[in-house]
C-alpha positions in Angstrom: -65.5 -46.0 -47.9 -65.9 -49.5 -46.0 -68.1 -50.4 -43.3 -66.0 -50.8 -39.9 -66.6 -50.5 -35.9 -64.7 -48.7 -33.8 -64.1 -48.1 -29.9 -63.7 -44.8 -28.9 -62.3 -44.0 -24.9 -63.4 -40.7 -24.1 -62.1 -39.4 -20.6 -62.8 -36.1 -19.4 -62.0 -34.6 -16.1 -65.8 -35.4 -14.6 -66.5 -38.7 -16.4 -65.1 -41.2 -18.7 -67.2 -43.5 -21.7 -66.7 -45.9 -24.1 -68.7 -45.0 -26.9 -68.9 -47.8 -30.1 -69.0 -46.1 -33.4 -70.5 -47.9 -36.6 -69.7 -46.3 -40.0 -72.1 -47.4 -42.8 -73.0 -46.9 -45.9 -71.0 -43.2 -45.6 -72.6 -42.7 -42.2 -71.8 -42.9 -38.6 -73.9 -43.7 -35.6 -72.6 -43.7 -32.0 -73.7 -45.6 -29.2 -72.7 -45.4 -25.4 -71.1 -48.9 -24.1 -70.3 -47.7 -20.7 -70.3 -44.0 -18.9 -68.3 -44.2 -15.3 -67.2 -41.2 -13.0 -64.3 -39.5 -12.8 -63.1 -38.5 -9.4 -61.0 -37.6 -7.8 -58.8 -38.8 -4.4 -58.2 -36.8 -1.5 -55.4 -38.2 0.8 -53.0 -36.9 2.7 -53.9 -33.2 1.8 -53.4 -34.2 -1.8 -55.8 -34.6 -4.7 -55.2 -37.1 -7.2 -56.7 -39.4 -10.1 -57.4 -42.6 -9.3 -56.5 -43.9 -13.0 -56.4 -47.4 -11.6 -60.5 -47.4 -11.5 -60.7 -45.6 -14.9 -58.3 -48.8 -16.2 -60.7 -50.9 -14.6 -63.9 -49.9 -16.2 -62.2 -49.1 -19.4 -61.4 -53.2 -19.1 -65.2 -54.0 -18.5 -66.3 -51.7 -21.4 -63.6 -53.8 -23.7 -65.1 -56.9 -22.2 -69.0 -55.8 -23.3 -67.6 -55.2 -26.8 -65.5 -58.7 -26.9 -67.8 -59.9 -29.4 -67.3 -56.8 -31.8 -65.2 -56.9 -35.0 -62.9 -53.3 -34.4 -60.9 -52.2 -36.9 -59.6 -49.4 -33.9 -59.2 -48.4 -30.5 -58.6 -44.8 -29.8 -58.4 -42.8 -26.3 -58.5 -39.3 -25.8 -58.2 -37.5 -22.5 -57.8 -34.4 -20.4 -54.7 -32.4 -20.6 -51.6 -31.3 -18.7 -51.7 -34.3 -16.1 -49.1 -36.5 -16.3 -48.1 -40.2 -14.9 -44.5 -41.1 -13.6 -43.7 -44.6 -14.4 -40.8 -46.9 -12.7 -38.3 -49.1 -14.5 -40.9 -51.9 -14.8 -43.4 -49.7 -16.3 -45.3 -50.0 -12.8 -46.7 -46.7 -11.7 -45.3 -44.8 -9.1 -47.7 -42.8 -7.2 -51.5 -41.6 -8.6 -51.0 -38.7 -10.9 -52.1 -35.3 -9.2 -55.4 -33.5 -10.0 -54.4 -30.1 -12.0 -56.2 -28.3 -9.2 -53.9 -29.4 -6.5 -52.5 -26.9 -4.1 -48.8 -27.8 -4.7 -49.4 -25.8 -8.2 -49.7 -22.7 -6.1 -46.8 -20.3 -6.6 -45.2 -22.4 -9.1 -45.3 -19.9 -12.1 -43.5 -17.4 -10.4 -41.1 -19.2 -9.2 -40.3 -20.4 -13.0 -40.2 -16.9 -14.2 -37.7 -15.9 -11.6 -35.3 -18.4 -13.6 -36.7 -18.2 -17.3 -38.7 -15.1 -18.2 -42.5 -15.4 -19.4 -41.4 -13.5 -22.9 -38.8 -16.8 -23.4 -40.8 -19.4 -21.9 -43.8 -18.0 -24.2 -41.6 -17.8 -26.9 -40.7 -21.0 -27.1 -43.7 -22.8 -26.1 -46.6 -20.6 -27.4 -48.5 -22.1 -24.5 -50.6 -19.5 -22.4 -49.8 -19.6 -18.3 -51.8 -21.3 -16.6 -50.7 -22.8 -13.0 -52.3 -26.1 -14.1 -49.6 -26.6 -16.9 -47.4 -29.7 -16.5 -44.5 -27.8 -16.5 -45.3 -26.2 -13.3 -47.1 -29.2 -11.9 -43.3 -31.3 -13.1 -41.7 -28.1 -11.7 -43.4 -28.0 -8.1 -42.9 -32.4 -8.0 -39.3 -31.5 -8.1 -39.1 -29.2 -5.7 -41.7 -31.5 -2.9 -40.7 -35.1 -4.0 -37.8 -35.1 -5.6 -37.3 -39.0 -4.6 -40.1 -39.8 -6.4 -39.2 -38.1 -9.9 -35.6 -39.5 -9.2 -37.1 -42.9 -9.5 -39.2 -42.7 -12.9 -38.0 -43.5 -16.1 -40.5 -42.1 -18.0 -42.9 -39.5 -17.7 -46.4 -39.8 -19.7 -49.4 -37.7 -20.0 -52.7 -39.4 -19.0 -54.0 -40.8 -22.6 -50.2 -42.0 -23.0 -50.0 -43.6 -20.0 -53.8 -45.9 -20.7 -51.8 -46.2 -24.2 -49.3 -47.7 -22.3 -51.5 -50.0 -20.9 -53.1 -51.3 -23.6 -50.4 -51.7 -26.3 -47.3 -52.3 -24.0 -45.8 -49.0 -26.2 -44.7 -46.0 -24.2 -45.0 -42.7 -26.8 -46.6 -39.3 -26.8 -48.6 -38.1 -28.6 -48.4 -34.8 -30.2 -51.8 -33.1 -29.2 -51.9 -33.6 -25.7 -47.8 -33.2 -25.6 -47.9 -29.5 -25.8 -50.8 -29.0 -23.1 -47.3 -29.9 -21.2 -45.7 -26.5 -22.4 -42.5 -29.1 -23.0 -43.0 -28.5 -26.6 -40.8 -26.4 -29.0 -44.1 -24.5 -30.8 -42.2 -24.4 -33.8 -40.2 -27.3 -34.4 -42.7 -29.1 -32.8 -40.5 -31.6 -30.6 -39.7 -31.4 -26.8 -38.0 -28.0 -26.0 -35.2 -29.6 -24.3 -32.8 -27.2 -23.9 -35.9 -25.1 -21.6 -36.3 -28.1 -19.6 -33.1 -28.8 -18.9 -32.5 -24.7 -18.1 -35.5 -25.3 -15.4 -33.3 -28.7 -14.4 -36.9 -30.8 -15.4 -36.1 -34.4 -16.3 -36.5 -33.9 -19.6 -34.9 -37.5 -20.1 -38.2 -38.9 -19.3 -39.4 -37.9 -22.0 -40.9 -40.4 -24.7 -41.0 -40.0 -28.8 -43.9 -38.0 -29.6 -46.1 -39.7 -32.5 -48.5 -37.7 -34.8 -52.4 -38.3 -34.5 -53.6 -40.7 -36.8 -50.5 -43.2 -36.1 -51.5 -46.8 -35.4 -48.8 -47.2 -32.2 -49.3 -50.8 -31.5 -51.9 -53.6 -31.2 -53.9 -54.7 -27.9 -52.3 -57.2 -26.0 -54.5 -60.3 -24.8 -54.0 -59.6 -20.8 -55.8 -56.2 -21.6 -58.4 -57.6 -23.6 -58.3 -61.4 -24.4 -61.1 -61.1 -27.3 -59.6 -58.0 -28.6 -56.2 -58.8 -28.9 -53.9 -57.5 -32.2 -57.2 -54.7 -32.7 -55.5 -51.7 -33.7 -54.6 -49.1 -31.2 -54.7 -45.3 -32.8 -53.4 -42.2 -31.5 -56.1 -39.9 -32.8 -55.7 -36.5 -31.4 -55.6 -37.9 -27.8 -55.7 -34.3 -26.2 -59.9 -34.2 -25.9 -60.4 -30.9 -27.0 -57.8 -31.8 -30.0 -60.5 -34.8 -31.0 -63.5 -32.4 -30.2 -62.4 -30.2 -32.8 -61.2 -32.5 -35.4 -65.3 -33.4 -35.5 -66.0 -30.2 -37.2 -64.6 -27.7 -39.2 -63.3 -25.2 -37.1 -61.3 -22.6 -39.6 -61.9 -20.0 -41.6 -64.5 -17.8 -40.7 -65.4 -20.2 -37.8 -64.7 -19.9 -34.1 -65.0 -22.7 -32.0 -66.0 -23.2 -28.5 -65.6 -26.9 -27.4 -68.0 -26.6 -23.9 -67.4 -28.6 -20.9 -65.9 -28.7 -17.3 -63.8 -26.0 -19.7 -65.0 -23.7 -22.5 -61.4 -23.9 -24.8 -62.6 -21.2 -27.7 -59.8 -20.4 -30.5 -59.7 -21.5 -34.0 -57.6 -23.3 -36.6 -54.7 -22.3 -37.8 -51.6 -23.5 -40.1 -48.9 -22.0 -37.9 -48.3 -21.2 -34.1 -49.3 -17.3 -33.5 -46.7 -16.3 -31.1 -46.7 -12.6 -30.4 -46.2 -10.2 -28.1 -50.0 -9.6 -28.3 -50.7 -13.5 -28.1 -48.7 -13.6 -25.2 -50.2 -10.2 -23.3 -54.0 -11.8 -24.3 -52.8 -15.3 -22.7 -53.7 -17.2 -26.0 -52.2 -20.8 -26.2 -51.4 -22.7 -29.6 -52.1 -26.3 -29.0 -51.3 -28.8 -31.7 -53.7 -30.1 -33.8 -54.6 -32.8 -36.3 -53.3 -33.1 -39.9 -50.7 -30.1 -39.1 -52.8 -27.7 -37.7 -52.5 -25.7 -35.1 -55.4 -24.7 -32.2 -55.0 -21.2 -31.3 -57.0 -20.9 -28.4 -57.9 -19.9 -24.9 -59.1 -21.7 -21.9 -61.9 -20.0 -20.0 -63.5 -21.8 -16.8 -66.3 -23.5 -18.2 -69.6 -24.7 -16.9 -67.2 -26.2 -13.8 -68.7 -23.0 -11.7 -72.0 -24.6 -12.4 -71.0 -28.2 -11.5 -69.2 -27.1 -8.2 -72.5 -24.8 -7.3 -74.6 -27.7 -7.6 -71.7 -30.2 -5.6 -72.4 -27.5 -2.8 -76.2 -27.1 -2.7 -76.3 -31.1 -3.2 -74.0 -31.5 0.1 -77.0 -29.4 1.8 -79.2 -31.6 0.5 -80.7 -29.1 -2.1 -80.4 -31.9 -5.2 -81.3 -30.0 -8.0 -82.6 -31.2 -11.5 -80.0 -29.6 -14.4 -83.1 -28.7 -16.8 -85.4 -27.2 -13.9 -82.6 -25.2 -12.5 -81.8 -23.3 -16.2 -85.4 -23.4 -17.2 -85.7 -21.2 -13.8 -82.3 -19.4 -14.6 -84.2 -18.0 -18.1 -86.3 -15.8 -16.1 -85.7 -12.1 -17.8 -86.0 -10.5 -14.1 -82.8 -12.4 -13.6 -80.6 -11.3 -16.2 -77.5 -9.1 -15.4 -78.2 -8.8 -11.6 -74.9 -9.6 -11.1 -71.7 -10.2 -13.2 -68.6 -12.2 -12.6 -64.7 -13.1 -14.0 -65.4 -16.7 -14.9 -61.2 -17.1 -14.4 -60.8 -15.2 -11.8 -58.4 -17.3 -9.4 -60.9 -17.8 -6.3 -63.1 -19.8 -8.8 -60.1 -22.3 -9.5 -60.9 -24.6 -6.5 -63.2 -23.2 -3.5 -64.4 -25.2 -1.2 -67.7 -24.0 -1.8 -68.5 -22.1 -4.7 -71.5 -20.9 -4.5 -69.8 -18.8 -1.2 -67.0 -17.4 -3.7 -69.5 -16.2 -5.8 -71.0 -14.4 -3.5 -67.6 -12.7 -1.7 -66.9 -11.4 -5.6 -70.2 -9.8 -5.9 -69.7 -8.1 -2.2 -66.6 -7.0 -3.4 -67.2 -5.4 -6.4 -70.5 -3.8 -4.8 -73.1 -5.6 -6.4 -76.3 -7.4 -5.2 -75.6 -11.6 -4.0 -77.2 -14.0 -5.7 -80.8 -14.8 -4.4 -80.8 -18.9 -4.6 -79.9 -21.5 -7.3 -81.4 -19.8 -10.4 -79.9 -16.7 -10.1 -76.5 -18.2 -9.2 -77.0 -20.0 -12.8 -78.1 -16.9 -14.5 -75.0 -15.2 -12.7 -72.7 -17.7 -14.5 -74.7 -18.5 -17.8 -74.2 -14.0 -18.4 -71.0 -14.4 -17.1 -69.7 -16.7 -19.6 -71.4 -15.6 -22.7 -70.2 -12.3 -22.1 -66.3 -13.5 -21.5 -66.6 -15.5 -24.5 -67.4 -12.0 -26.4 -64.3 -10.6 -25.3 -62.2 -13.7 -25.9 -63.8 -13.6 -29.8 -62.6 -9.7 -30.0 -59.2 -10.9 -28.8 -58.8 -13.6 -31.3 -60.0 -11.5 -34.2 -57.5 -8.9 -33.0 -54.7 -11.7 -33.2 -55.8 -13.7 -36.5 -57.1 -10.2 -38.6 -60.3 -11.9 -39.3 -64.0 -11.8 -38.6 -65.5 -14.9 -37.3 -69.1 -15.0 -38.8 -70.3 -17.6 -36.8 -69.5 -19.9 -33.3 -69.7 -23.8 -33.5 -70.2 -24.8 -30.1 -69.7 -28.6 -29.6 -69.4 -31.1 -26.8 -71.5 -31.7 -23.8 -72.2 -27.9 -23.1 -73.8 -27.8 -26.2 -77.0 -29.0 -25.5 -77.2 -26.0 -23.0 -79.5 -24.6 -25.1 -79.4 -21.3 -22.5 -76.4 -20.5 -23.0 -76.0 -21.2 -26.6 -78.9 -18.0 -27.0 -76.5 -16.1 -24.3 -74.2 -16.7 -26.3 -75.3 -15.9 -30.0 -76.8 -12.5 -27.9 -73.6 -11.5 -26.0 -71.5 -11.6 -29.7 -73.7 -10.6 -32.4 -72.8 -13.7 -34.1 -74.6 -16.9 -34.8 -74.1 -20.1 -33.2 -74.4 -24.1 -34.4 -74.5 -26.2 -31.3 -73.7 -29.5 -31.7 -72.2 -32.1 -32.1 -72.6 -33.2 -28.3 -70.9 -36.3 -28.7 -67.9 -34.1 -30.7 -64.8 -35.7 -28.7 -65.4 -39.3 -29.1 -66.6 -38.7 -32.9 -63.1 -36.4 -33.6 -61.4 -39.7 -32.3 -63.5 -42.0 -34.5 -62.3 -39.8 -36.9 -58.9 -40.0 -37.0 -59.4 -43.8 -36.6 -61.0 -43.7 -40.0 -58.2 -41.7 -41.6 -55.7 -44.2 -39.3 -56.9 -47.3 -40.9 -57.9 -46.4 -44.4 -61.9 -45.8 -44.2 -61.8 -42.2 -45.4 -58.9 -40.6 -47.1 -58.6 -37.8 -45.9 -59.6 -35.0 -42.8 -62.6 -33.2 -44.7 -63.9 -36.7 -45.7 -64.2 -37.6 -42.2 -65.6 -34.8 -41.2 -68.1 -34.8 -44.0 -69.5 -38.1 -42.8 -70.2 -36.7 -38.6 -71.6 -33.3 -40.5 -74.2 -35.6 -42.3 -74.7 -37.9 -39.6 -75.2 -35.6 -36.7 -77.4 -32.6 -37.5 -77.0 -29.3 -35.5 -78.8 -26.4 -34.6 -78.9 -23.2 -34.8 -79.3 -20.2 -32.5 -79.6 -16.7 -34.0 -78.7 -13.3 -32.1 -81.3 -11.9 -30.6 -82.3 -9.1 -27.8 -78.0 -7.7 -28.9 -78.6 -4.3 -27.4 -79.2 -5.0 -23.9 -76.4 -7.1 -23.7 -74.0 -4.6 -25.6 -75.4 -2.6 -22.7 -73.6 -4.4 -19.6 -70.5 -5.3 -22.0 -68.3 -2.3 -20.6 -69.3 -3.5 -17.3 -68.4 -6.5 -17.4 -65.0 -5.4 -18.7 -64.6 -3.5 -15.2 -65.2 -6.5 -13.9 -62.1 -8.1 -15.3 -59.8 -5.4 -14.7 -60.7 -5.8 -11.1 -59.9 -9.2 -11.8 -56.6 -8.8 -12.5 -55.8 -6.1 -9.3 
């Protein structure tokens, strides 16, 4: 095992960093080169990414490590958005935000052509409105000038490959957050594409994580050029749970804007059952497959505090859930973290409220117990999606690994370990950018193998532990909580 540097581009749908890792001696250490926001564009009644400012800080954070020997470059990135590029390689328009309106309606208007049981068949990929093939599907139908003039279409981590390298390719992890891909043969399902008339000759090679796919070029990074440039698993919740060992008797809940919880498995899991309980198979590292499901994350949280900052109620993160631990709070009132008003509301904090009118219990009384309200919430959905997934794999999880940024959300790591019975290891935080390290190592020959890899980030990064605790009263408010999502999905 050699000594080497790596760059890591980690860029998630509220932020993007460059985060330097240094392995040595058999262990890795991580430090932050740049952190710069993500947001979003409105214009014209659309949202959009403006991926032109995340290429321009990605170019300063390759310009503060100019004077650093890489033996990689890796970027990982947010799913299901996708780039349209023109015959030059020049981009088109700014890619749309996954919560645009334009999705609205889109899913049904696929299944009246291709039936959920075939399109689930085939893809394995739960239905959500965000999925590129509706997003693809509703561009066709509102700009079809636009699609007509792209010759390639590339997901967001391709397209920043793209950028760097000059190579246009996909790579396999974030590929099937499309729902393009055959779950099976694990290539582009083209036959479903073209039945949906989707410009499925867009479509670029797919390459494996852990496949060097080019070198930087010098007009990218003049200091840098010929470095390596690795697909690791370039989906981020692919590289978060390449960090850890997420199989077995192990559930996994990589925690962010989105809580994705599933675990690994060696083959897709498409059922009638899988499709019913809306469970996705996303492709993993080293063969594997993630059989998960997305839940709304801690993005009720972030949009709460978005509202109460515009009315100048600027609330500090620890103060608010050291508040939100009060025991008066708990269970005052429950909520569907998915249901659909929760997607994209103008003001969240206001949608909360309407749900809890309309399913006759109490509002919220100020900032803490909105968090409380959401912190229950989401423990208690993660409980249900754990029964599901034990249902559809026939095994007992003994324990959650929680990693990512909502793991140090010590709170909710408790709620959690309460709400299922089961203990919980939170940590790493920095899992995403470490899973791409990862596969950087295995890409260039530092570790041999998978478990190597993630036997160096278990030694380097210790994690901690939360044991259940105060089980009955939450088994208590379980069954209603379960009304709750039945009125859900009225």
């Amino acid at each position: 095992m050699s000594d080497a540097s790596y760059l890591a581009f980690d860029l998630g749908a509220e932020s993007g960093r460059a985060m330097l890792g240094r392995l040595r001696a058999g262990v890795l250490d991580v430090q932050e080169i740049r952190r710069f926001p993500n947001e979003p564009v409105r214009q014209n009644e659309c949202l959009q990414w403006d991926v032109l400012r995340l290429w321009h800080e990605m170019g300063r954070a390759l310009d503060e490590v100019s004077g650093t020997k890489l033996a990689g470059v890796g970027v990982d990135g947010w799913g299901v958005d996708y780039a349209l590029l023109g015959e030059r390689g020049n981009l088109l328009e700014n890619p749309y935000h996954y919560r645009d309106r334009r999705n609205d309606g889109m899913m049904e208007a696929v299944f009246e052509r291709v039936s959920r049981d075939r399109l689930y068949g085939i893809t394995g990929i739960q239905f959500l409105q965000i999925n590129t093939l509706f997003q693809v599907y509703a561009a066709c139908r509102f700009t079809p000038a636009v699609v007509a003039a792209a010759r390639a279409l590339v997901t967001i981590p391709d397209l920043f490959n793209f950028w760097l390298s000059g190579r246009i390719c996909s790579e396999y992890t974030v590929a099937t957050t499309t729902q393009f891909v055959d779950a099976q043969a694990r290539t582009w399902a083209i036959p479903l594409l073209e039945e949906l008339d989707l410009p499925a000759g867009l479509l670029p090679d797919i390459v494996q994580p852990g496949t060097i796919i080019g070198r930087l070029e010098r007009d990218c990074a003049p200091a840098l050029a010929g470095t390596p440039l690795v697909a690791p698993a370039c989906h981020d919740t692919g590289s978060a749970v390449a960090s850890v060992c997420a199989g077995g008797p192990t559930a996994f809940i990589s925690s962010g804007t989105w809580s994705l919880m599933g675990t690994e498995t060696d083959a897709p899991v498409i059922t009638a059952k899988a499709r019913d309980l809306n469970f996705t198979n996303e492709g993993g590292v080293c063969g594997t497959i993630r059989l998960l499901k997305n839940i709304t994350g801690l993005w009720l949280l972030q949009a709460c505090r978005r509202s109460w900052a515009a009315e100048r109620q600027a609330l500090d993160y620890d103060a608010l859930l050291s508040a939100a631990a009060d025991d008066r709070l708990a269970f005052l009132s429950l909520v569907d973290p998915d249901h659909p008003a929760f997607l994209s509301p103008a003001d969240m904090p206001a949608e909360i409220a309407r749900y809890c009118r309309q399913t006759s219990q109490p509002e919220p009384a100020g900032p803490p117990a909105f968090a409380r309200t959401i912190l229950d919430s989401l423990a208690f959905k993660y409980r249900v999606v754990l029964e599901s997934l034990e249902r559809l794999t026939g095994r007992r999880f003994d324990q959650i690994r929680i990693v990512g940024g909502g793991s140090r959300n010590r709170l909710l790591n408790q709620f959690t370990a309460d709400a299922t019975g089961r203990p919980v290891l939170a940590g790493p935080v920095e899992a995403t950018a470490l899973g791409n390290i990862a596969m950087q190592m295995l890409a260039t020959g530092a570790v041999a193998s998978l478990a190597e890899a993630r036997a160096v980030i278990e030694r380097s990064f210790p994690v901690e532990r939360f044991e259940p605790a105060a089980t009955d009263g939450w088994d208590a408010h379980y069954r209603r909580f379960q009304d709750y999502l039945e009125f859900s999905c009225v």
